[in-house]
C-alpha positions as CSV (number, residue, x, y, z in Angstrom):
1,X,-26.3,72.2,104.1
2,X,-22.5,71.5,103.6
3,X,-20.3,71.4,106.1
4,X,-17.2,73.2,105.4
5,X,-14.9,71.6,107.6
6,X,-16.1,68.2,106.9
7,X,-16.4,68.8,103.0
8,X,-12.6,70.3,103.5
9,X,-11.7,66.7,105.0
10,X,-13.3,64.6,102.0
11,X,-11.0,66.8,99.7
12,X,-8.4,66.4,101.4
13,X,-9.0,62.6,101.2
14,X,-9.4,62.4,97.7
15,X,-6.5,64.8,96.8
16,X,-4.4,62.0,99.1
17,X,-5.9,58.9,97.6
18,X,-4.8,60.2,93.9
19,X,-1.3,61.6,95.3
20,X,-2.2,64.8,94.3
21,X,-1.0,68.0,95.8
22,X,-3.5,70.4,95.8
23,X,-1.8,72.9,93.2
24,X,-2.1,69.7,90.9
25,X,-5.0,69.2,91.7
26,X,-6.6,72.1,91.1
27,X,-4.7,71.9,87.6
28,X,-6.3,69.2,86.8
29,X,-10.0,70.1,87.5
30,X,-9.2,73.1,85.4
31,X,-9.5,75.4,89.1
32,X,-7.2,78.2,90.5
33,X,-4.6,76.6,92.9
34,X,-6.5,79.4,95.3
35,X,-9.6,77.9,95.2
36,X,-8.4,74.6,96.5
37,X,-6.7,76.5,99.3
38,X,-10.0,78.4,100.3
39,X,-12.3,75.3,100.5
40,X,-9.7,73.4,102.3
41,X,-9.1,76.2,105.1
42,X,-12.9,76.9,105.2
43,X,-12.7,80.2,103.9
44,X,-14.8,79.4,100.9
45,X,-17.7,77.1,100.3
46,X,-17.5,74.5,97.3
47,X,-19.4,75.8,94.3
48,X,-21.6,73.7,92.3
49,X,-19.6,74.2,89.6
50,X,-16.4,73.1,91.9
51,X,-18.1,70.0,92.2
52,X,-19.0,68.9,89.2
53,X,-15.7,69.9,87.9
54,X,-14.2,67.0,90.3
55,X,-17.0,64.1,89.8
56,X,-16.0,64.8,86.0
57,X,-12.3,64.3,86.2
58,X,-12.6,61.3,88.8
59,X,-15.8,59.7,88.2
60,X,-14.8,57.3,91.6
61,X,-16.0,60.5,93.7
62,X,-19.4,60.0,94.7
63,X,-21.7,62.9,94.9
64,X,-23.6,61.8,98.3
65,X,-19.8,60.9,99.6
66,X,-18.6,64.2,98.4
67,X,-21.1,66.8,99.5
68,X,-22.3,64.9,102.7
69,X,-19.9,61.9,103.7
70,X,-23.0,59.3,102.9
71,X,-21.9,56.8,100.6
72,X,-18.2,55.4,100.1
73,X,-14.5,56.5,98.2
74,X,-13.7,55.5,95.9
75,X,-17.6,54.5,94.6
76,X,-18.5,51.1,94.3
77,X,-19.8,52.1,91.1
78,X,-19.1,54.0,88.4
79,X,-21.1,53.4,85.4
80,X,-24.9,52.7,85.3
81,X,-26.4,50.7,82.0
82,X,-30.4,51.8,81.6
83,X,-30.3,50.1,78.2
84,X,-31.1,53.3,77.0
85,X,-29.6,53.7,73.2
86,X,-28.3,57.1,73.8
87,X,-26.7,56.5,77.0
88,X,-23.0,56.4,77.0
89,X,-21.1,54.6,79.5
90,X,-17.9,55.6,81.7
91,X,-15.0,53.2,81.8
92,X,-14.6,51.5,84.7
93,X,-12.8,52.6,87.5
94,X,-8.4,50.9,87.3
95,X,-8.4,48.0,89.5
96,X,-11.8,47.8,90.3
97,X,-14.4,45.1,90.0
98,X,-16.1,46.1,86.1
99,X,-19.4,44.1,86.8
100,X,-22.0,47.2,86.2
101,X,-23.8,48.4,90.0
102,X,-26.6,50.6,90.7
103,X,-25.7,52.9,93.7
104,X,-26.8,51.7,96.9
105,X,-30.1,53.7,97.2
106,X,-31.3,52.7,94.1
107,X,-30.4,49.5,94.6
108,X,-32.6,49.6,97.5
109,X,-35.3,51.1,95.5
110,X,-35.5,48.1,93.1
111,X,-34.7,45.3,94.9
112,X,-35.8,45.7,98.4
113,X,-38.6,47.7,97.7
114,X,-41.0,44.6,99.4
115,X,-44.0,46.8,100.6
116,X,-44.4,48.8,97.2
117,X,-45.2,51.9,98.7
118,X,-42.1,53.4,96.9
119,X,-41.0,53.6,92.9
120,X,-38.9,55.5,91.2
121,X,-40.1,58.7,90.2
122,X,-37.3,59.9,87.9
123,X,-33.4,59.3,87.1
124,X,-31.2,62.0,85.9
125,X,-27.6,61.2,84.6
126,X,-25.3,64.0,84.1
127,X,-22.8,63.7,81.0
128,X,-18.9,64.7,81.3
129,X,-19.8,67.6,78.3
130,X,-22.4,69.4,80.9
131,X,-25.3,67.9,79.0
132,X,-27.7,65.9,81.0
133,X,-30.3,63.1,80.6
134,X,-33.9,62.7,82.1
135,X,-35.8,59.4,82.8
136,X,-39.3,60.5,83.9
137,X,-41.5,57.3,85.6
């Protein structure tokens, strides 16, 4: 479950780490300047739509950061390559090291995986356009 007050203080962070106010913002993630003003006061929660509508305009916001403060901001990684031919990539994050990463728990779950109890049962990668991708193990 989401904590409002701390989901408040990640969006604050990320409205500060893009010198944003939060009416522009909110213009930019295509919200009402309200909605911003809710979620940061803890009136409202975040809706899933809310969310996506940020991880699309700045893909450096990382989901697990977002919704629950694990992981790091600005992400580590932006783009993933599956070598999949329908797979489009993201460009790379401004000032930012461009050498492709998985995130962190997949990372784990490919390369440190040494008593092979674990594998990956499926990967889903959700497009800009709301259209979505399935990789089924």
């Amino acid at each position: 479950m989401i904590n409002n007050k701390d989901f408040a203080n990640r969006l604050k962070k990320v409205i500060d780490y893009y010198g944003e106010s939060a009416s522009s913002f909110a213009e930019k993630i295509s919200v009402q300047r309200s909605s911003i003003s809710h979620i940061l006061s803890g009136r409202n929660k975040p809706s899933l739509d809310f969310v996506l509508k940020i991880l699309t305009t700045y893909p450096e916001v990382d989901l697990y950061w977002l919704l629950n403060g694990k992981g790091s901001f600005p992400s580590q990684q932006s783009t993933l390559n599956f070598n999949d031919t329908n797979t489009q990539q993201m460009p790379p994050p401004k000032n930012e090291d461009t050498t492709p990463k998985a995130p962190l728990p997949l990372q784990e779950a490919l390369h440190h995986n040494t008593d092979n109890t674990k594998a990956i049962e499926r990967i889903v990668i959700f497009y800009t356009d709301g259209s979505f991708k399935n990789f089924q193990n």
